[in-house]
N, C-alpha and C positions, 0 to 999 in steps of 0.2 A: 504494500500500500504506500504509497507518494505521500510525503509528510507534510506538501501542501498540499491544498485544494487547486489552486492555478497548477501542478501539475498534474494531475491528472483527470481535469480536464483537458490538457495538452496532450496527454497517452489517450484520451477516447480518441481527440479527432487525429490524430495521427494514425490510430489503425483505422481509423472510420475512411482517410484519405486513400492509406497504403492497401484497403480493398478496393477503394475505386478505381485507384491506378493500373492494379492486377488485371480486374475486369479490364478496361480499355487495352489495354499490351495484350492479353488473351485475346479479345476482338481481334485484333489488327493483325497479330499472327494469323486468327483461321482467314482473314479476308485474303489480303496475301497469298495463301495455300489456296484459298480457293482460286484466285487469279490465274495461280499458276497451273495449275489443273486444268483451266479452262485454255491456257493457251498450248497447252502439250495435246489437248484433247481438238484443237483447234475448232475451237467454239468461238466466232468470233463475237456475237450478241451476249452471249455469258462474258467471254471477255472486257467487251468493253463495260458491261455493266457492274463486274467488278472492281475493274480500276479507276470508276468514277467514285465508287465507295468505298475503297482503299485510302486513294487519294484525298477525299474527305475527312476520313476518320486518321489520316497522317498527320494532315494539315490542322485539323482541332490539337492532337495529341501534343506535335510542337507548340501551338500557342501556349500550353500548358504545362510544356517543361518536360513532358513524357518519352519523348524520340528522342 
């Protein structure tokens, strides 16, 4: 137990953050895989419509410190 109160409120949200972060890096990896699967499979509509949601969820991630 945190021998102040201001820490550990700072350990909730720090695990509270370090799952969100998990989730989003997990996202990003299967979108990625799926990308790539779709361009070995040469699916070119799957393709593109992964990498416009790859690409999305890259470009939020960086805004946010995550890539």
């Amino acid at each position: 137990m945190p021998a102040k109160n201001s820490a550990a409120k700072r350990h909730r949200q720090s695990e509270t953050q370090r799952r969100r972060n998990r989730i989003a890096r997990s996202r990003i990896h299967t979108v990625k895989r799926n990308f790539l699967e779709a361009i070995e499979q040469k699916d070119g509509a799957a393709a593109d419509a992964a990498m416009k949601e790859a690409s999305k969820l890259i470009d939020a991630a960086t805004n946010k410190g995550l890539y």
